[in-house]
Backbone as a printed PyTorch tensor [residue, N CA C, xyz], in Angstrom:
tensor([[[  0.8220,  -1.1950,   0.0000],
         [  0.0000,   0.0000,   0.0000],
         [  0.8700,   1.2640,   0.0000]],

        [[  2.0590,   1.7660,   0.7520],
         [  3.1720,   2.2400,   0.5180],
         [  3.3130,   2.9500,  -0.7520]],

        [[  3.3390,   1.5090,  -1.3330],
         [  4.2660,   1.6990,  -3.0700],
         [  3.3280,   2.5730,  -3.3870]],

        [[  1.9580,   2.1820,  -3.6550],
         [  0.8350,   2.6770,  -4.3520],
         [  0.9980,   4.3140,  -3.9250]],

        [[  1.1350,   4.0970,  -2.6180],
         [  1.0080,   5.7150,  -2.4340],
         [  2.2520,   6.9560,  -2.7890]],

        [[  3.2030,   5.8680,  -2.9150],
         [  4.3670,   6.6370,  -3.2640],
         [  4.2020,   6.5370,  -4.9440]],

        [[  3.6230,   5.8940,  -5.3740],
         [  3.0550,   6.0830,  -6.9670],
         [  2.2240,   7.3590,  -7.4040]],

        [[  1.0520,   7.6990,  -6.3980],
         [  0.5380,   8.1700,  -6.2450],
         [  1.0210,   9.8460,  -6.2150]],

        [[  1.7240,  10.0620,  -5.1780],
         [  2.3170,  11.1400,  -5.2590],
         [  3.3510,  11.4480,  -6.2890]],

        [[  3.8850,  10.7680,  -6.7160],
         [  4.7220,  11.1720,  -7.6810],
         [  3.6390,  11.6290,  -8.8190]],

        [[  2.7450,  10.8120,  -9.0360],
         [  1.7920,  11.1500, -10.3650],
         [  1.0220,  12.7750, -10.1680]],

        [[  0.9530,  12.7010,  -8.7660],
         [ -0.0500,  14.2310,  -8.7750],
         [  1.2640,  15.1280,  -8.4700]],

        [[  2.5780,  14.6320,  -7.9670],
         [  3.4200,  16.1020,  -8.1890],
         [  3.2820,  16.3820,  -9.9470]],

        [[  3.7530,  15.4630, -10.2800],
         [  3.8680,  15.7370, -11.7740],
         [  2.4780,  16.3070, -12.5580]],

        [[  1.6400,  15.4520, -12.6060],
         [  0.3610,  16.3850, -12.8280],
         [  0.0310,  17.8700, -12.2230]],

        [[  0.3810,  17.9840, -10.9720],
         [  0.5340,  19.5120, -10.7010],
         [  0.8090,  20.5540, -11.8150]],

        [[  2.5640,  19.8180, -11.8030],
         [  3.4050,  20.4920, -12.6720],
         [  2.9450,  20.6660, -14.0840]],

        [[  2.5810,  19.7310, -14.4380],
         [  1.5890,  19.6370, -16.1290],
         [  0.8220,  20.1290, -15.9880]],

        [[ -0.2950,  20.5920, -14.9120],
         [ -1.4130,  21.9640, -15.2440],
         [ -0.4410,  23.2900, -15.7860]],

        [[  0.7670,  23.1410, -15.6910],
         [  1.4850,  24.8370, -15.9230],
         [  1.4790,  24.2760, -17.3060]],

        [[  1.4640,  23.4000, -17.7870],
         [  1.7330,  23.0480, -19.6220],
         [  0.3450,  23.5800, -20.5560]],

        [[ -0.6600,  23.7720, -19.3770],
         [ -1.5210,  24.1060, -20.3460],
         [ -2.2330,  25.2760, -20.2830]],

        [[ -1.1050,  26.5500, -20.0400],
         [ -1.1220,  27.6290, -19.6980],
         [ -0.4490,  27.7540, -21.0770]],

        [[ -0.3490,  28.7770, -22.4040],
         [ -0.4070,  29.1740, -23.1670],
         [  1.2930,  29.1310, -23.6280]],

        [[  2.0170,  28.1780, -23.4610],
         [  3.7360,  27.9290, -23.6490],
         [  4.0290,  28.4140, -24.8610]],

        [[  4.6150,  29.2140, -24.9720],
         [  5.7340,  29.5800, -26.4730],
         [  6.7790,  28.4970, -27.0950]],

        [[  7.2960,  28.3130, -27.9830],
         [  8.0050,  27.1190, -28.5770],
         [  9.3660,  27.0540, -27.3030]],

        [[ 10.0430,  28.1780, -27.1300],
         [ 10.7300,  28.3570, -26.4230],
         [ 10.7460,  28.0780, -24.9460]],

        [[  9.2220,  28.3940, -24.3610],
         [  9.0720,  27.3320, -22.9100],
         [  8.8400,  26.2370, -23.0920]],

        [[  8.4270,  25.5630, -24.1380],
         [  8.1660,  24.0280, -24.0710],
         [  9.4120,  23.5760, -24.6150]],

        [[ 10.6230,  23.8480, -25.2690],
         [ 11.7420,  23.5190, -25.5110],
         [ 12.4660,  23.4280, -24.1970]],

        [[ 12.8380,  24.2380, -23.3520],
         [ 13.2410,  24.3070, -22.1020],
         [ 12.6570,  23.4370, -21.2170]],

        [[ 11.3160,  23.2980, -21.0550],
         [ 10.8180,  22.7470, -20.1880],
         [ 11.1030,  20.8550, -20.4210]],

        [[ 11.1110,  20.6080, -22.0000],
         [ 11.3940,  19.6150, -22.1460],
         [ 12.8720,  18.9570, -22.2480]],

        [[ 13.7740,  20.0730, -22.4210],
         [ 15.1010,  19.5950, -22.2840],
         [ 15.5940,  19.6890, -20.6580]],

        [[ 14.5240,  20.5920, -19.7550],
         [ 14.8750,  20.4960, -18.3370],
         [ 14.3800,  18.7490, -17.3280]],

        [[ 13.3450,  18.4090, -18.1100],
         [ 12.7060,  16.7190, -18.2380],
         [ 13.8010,  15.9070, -18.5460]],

        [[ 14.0250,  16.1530, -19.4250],
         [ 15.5570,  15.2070, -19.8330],
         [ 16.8520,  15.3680, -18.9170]],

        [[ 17.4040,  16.6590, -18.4070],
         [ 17.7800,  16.5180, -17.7320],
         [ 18.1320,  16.0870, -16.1930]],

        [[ 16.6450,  16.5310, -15.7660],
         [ 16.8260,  15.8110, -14.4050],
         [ 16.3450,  14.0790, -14.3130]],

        [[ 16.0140,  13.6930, -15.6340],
         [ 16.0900,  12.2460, -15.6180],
         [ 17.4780,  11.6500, -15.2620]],

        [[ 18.4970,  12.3160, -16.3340],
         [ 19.7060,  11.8040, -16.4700],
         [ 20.0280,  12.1050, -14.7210]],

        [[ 19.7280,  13.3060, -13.9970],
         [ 20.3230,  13.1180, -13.0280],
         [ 19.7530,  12.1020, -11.5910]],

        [[ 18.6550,  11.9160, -11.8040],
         [ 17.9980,  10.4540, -11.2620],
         [ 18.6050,   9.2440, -11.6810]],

        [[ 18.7700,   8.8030, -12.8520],
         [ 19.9900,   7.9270, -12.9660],
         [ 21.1570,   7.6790, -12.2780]],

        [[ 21.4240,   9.2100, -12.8220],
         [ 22.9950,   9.3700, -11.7100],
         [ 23.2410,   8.7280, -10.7520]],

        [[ 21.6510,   9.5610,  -9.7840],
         [ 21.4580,   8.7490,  -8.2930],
         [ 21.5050,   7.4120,  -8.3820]],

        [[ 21.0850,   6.8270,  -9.1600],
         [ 20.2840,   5.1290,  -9.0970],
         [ 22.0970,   4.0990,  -9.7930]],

        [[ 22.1690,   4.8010, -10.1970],
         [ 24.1180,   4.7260, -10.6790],
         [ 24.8140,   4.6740,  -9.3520]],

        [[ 24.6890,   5.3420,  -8.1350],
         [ 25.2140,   5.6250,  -7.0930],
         [ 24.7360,   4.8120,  -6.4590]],

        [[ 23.7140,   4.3950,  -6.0500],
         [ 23.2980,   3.9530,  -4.8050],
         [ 22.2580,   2.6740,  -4.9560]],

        [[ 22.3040,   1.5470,  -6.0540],
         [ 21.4430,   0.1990,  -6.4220],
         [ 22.8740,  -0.1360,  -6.7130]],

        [[ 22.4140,  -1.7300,  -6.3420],
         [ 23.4990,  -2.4850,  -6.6780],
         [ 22.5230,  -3.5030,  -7.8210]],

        [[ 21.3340,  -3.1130,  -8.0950],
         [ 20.5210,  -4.2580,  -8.8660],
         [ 20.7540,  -3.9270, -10.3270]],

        [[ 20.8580,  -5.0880, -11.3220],
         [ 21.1710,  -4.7000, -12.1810],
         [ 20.3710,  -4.0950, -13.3750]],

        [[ 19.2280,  -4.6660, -12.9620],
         [ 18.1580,  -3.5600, -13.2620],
         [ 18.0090,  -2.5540, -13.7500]],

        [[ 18.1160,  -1.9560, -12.6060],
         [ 17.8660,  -0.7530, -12.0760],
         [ 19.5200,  -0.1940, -12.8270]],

        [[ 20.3700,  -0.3190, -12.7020],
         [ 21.7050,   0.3160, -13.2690],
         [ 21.7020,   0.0940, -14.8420]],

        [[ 20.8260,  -0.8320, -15.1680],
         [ 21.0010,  -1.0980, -16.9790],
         [ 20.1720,   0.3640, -17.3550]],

        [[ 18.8820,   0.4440, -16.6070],
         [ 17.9730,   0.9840, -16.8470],
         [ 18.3940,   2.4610, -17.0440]],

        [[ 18.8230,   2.7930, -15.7330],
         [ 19.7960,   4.3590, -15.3630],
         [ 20.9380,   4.7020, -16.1460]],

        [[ 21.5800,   3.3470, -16.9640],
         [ 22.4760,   3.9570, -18.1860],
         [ 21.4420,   4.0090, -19.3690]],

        [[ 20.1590,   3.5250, -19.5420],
         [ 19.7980,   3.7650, -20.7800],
         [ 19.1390,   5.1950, -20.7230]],

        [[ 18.7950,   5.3480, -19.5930],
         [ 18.1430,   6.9020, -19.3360],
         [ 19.2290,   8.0450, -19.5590]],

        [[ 20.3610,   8.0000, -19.2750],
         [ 21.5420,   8.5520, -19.2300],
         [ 21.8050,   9.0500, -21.0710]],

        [[ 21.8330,   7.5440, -21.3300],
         [ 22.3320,   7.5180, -23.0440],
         [ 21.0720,   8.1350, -23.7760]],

        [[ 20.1080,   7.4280, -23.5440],
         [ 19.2080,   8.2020, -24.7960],
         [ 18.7880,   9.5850, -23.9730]],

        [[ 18.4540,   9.9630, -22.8460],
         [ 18.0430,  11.7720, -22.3970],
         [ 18.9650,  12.8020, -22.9110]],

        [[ 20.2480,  11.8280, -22.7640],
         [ 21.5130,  12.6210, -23.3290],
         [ 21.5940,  13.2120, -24.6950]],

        [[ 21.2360,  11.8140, -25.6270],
         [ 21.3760,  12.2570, -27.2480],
         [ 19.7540,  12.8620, -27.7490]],

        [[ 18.8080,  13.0860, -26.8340],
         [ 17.7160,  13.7500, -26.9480],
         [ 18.3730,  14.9990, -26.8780]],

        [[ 19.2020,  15.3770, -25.7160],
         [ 18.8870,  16.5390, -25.1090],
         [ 19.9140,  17.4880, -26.5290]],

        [[ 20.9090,  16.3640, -27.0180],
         [ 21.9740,  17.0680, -27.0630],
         [ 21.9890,  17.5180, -29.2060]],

        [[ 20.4520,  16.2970, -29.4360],
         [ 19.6840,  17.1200, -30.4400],
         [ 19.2250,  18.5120, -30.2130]],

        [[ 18.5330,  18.4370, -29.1690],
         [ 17.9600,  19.9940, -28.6280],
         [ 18.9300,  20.8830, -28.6410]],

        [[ 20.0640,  20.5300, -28.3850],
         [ 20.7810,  21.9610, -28.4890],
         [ 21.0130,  22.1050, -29.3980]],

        [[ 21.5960,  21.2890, -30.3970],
         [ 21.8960,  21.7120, -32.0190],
         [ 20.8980,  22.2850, -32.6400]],

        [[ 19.4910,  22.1030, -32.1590],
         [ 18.1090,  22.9640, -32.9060],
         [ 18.1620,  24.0980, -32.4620]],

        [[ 18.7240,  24.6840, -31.4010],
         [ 18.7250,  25.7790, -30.8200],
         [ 19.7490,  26.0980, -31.0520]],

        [[ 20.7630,  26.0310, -31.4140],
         [ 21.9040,  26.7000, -32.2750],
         [ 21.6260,  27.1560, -33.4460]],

        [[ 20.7820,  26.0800, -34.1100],
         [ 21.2150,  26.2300, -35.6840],
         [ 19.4610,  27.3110, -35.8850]],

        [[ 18.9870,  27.2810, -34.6590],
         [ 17.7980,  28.0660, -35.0080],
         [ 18.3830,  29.2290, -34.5020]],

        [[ 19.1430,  29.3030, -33.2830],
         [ 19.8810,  30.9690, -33.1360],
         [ 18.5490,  31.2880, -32.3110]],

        [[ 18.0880,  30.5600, -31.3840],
         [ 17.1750,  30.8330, -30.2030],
         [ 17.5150,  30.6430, -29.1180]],

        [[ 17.1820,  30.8370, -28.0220],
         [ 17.1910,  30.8620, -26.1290],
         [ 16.2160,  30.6410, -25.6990]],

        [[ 16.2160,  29.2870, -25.2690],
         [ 15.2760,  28.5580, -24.3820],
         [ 14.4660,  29.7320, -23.4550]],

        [[ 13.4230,  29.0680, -22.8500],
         [ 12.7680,  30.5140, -21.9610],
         [ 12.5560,  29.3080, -20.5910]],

        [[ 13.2910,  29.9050, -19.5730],
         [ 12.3820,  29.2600, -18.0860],
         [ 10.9340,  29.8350, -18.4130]],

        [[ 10.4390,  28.6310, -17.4170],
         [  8.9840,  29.2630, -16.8800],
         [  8.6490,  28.5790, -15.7650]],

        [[  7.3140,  28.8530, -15.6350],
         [  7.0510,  28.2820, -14.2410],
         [  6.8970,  26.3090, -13.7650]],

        [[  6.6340,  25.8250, -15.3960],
         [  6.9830,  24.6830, -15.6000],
         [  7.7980,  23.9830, -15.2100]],

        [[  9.0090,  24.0960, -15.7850],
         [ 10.0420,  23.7500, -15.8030],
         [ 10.7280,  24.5990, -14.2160]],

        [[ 10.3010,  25.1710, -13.9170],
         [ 10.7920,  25.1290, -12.4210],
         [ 10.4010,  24.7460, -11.7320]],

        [[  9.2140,  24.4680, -11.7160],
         [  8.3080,  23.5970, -10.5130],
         [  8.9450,  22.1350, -10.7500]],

        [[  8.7990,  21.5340, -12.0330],
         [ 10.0930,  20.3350, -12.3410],
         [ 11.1870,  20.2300, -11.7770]],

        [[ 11.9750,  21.4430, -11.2380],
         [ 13.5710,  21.4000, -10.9440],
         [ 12.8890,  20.6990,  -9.7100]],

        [[ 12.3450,  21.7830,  -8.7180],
         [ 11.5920,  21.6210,  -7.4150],
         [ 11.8130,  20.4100,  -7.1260]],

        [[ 10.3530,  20.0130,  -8.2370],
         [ 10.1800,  18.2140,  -7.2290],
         [ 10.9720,  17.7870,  -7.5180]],

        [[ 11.9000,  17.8040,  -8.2110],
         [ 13.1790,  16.5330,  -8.7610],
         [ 14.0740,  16.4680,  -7.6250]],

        [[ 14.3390,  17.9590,  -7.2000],
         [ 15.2100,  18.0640,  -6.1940],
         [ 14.5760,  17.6400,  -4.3320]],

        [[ 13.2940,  17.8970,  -4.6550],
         [ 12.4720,  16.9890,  -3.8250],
         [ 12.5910,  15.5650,  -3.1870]],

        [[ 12.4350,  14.8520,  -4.8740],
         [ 12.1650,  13.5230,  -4.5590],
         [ 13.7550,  13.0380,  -4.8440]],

        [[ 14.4310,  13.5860,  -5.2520],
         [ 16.2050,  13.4520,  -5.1300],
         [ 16.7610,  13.0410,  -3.6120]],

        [[ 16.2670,  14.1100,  -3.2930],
         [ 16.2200,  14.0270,  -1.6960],
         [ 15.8210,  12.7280,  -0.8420]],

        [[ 14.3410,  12.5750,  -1.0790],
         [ 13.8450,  11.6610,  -0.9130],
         [ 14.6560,  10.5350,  -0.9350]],

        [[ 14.7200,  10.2400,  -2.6320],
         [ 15.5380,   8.9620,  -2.5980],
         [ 16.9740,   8.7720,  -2.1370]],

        [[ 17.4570,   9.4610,  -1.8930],
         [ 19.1220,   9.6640,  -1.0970],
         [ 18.8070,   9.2670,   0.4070]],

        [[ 17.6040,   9.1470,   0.8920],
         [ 17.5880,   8.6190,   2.3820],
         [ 17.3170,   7.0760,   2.5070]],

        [[ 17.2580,   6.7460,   1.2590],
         [ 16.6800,   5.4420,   0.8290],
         [ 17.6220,   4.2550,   0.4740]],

        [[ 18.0310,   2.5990,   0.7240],
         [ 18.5770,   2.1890,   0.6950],
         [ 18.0450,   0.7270,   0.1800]],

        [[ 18.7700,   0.1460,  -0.6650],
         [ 18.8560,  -1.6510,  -0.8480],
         [ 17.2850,  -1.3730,  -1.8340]],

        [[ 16.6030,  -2.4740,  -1.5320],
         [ 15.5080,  -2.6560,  -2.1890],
         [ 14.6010,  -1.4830,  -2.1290]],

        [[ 14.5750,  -0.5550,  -0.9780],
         [ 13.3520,   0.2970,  -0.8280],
         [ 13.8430,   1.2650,  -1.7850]],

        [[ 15.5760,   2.0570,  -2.1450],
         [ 15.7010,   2.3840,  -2.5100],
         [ 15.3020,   2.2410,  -4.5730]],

        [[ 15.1690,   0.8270,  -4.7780],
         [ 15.3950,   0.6130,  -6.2240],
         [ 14.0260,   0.9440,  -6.0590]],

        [[ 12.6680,   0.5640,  -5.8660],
         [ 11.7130,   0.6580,  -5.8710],
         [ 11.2010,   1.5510,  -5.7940]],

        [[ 11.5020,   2.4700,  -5.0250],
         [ 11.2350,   3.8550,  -5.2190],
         [ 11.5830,   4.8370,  -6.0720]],

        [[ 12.9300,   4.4830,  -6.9730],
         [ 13.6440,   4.8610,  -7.8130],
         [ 12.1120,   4.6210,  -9.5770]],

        [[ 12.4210,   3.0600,  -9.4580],
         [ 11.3410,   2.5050, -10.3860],
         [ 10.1720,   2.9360, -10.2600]],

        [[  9.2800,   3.5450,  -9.6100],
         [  7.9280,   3.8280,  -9.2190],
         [  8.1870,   5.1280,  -9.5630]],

        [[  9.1370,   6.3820,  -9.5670],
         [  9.3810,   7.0520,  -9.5010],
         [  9.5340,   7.4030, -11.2260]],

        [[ 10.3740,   6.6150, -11.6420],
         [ 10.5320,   6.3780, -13.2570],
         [  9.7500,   6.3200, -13.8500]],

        [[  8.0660,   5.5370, -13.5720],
         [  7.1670,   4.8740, -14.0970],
         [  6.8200,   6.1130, -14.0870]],

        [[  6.1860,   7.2540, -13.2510],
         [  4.8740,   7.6920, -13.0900],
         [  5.5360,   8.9840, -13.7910]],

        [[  7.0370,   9.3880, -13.7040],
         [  7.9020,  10.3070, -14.2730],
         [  7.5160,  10.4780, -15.8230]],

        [[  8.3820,   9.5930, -16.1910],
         [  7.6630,   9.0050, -17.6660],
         [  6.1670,   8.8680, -18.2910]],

        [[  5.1300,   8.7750, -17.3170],
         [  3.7380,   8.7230, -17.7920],
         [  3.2190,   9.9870, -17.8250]],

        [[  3.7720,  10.7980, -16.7980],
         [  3.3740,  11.8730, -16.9370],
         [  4.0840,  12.9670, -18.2110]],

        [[  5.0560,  13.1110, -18.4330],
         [  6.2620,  13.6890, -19.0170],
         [  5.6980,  13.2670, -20.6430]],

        [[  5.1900,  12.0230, -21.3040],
         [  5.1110,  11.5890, -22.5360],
         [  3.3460,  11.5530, -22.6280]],

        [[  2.2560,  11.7080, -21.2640],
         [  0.8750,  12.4730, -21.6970],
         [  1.1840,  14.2240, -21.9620]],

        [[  2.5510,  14.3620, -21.4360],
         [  2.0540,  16.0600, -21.7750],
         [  2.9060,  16.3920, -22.7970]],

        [[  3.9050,  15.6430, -23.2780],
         [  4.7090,  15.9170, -24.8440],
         [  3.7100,  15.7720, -25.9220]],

        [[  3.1220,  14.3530, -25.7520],
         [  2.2070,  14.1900, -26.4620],
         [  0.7910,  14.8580, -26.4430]],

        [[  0.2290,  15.5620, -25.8900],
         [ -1.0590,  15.7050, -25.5220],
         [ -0.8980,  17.5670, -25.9640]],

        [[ -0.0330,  18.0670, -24.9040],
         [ -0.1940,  19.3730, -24.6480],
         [  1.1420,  19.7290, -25.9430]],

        [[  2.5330,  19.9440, -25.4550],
         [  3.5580,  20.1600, -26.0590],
         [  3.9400,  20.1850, -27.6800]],

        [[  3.3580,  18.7550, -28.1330],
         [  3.2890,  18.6460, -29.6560],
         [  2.3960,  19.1230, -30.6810]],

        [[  1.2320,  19.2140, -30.0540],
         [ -0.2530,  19.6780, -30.4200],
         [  0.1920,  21.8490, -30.5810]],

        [[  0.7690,  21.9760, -29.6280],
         [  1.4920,  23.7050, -29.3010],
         [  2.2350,  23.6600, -29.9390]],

        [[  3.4460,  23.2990, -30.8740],
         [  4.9100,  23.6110, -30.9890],
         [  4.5940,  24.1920, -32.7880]],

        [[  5.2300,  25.1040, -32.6740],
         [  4.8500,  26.0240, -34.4710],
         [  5.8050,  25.9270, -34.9160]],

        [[  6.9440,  25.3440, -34.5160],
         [  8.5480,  24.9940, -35.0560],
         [  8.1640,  23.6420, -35.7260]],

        [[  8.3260,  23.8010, -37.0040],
         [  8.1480,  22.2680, -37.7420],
         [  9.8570,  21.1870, -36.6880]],

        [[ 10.7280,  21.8470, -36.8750],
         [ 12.0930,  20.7070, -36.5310],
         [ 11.7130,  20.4360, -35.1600]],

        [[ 11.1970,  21.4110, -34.3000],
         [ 11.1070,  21.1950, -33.0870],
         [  9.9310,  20.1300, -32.6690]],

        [[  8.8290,  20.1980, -33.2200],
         [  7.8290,  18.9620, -33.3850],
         [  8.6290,  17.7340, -33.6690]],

        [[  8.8500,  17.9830, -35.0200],
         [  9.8910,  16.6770, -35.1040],
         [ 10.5150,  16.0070, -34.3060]],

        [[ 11.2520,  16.9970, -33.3920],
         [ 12.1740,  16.3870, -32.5230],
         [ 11.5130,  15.7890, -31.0710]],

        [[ 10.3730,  16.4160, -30.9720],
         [  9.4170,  16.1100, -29.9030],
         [  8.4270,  14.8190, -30.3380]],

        [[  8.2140,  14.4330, -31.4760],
         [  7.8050,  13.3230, -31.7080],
         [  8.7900,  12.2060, -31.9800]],

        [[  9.7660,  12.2500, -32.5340],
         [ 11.0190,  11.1260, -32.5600],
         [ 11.4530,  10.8790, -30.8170]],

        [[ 11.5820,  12.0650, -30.0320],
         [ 11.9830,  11.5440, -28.7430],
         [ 11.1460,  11.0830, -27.8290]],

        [[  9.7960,  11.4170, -28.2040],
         [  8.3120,  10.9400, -27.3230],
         [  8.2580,   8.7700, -27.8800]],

        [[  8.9750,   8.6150, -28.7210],
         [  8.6030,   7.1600, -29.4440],
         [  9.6660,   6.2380, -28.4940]],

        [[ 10.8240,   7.5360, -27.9510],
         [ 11.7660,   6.6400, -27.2570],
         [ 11.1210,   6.6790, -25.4670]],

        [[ 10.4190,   7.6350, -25.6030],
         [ 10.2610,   7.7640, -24.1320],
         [  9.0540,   6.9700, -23.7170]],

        [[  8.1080,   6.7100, -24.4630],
         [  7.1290,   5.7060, -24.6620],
         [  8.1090,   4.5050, -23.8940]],

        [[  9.0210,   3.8580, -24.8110],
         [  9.5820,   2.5450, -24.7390],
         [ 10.4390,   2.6520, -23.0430]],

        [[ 10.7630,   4.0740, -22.6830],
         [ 11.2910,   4.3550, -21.4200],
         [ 10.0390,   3.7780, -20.2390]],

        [[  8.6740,   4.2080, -20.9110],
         [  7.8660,   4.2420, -19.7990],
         [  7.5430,   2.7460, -19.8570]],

        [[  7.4760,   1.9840, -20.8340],
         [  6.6890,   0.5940, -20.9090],
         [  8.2480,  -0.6240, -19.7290]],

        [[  9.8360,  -0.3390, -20.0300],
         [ 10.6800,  -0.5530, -19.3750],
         [ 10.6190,  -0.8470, -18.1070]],

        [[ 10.4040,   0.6920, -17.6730],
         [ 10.0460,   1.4540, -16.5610],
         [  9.0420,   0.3090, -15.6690]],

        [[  7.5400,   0.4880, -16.0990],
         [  6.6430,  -0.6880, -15.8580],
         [  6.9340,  -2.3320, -15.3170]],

        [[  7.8870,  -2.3070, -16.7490],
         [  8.3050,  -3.8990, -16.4750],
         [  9.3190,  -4.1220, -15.1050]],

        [[ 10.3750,  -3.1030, -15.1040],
         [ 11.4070,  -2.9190, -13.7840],
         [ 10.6220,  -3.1860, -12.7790]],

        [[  9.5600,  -2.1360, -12.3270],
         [  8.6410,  -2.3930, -11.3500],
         [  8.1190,  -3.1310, -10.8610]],

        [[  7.8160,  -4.2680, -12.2010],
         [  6.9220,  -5.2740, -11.7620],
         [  7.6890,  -6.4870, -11.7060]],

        [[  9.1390,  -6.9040, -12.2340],
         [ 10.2630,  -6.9110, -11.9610],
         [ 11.0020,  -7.4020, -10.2720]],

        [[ 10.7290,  -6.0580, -10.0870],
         [ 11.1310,  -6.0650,  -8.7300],
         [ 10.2620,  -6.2620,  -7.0440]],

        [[  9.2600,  -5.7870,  -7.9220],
         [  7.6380,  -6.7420,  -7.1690],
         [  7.5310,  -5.1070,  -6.6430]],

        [[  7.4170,  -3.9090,  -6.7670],
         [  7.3840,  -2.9900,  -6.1880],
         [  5.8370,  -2.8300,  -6.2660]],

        [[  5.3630,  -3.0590,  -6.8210],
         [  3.2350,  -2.8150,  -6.5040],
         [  3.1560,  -3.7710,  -5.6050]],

        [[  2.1210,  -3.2370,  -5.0680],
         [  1.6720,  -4.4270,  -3.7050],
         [  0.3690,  -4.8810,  -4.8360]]])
């Protein structure tokens, strides 16, 4: 019951945060906001790199690493070669927030409770993050390359979230 609830909250921080997505975003806040997604994935990895010894969970945290990375690091070449500057907003900071939140969180966390919380954390991360690329973000974006790039990386993050799922269930983390 735990898990569920620690499922739980992760889904309504993030849904929180996704009501700011459907506040009127410019190409430029939803670029930011989505390369700030990618980033604090990679740095949840990091954590899960540091502190699981399951192998899992560490295959998983290098694939998050490798593909958020060559997502992110498309994004910058579109923003070079477009000769634009990302825009904070309130999105993407409320994102830093909980990341640094539940960062926290999981740094007090150890052995199994730790992977599980990591994975539950991934799951609901990902479900939320690829209903609002897809839903809100792609449906908004007036940059033909930038759509593009938001639909080629939503096909990988899909396969992140279905992973994600399996880890979980995996590791028996739903009650």
């Amino acid at each position: 019951m735990k898990k569920l609830a620690q499922i739980a909250a992760v889904c309504t921080a993030m849904t929180a945060g996704a009501a700011f997505a459907g506040d009127a975003m410019n190409d430029l806040e939803i670029a930011h906001t989505a390369y700030t997604a990618g980033q604090l994935d990679i740095r949840y990895a990091h954590l899960a790199l540091a502190m699981s010894e399951s192998e899992a969970v560490r295959n998983f945290a290098q694939t998050m690493i490798r593909d958020h990375s060559a997502v992110n690091e498309a994004a910058g070449a579109l923003i070079t070669e477009l000769n634009v500057v990302p825009q904070d907003n309130d999105l993407s900071r409320a994102l830093v927030q909980g990341a640094a939140d539940k960062r926290a969180e999981l740094a007090g966390l150890t052995g199994a409770a730790f992977d599980c919380a990591y994975a539950t954390n991934e799951l609901g991360y990902h479900q939320v993050v690829n209903q609002t690329v897809e839903n809100t973000f792609i449906p908004a974006v007036t940059v033909a390359p930038l759509k593009s790039l938001l639909e080629e990386a939503l096909v990988t993050f899909k396969q992140h979230e279905g992973h994600a799922e399996m880890m979980v269930k995996g590791l028996e983390c739903a009650s």
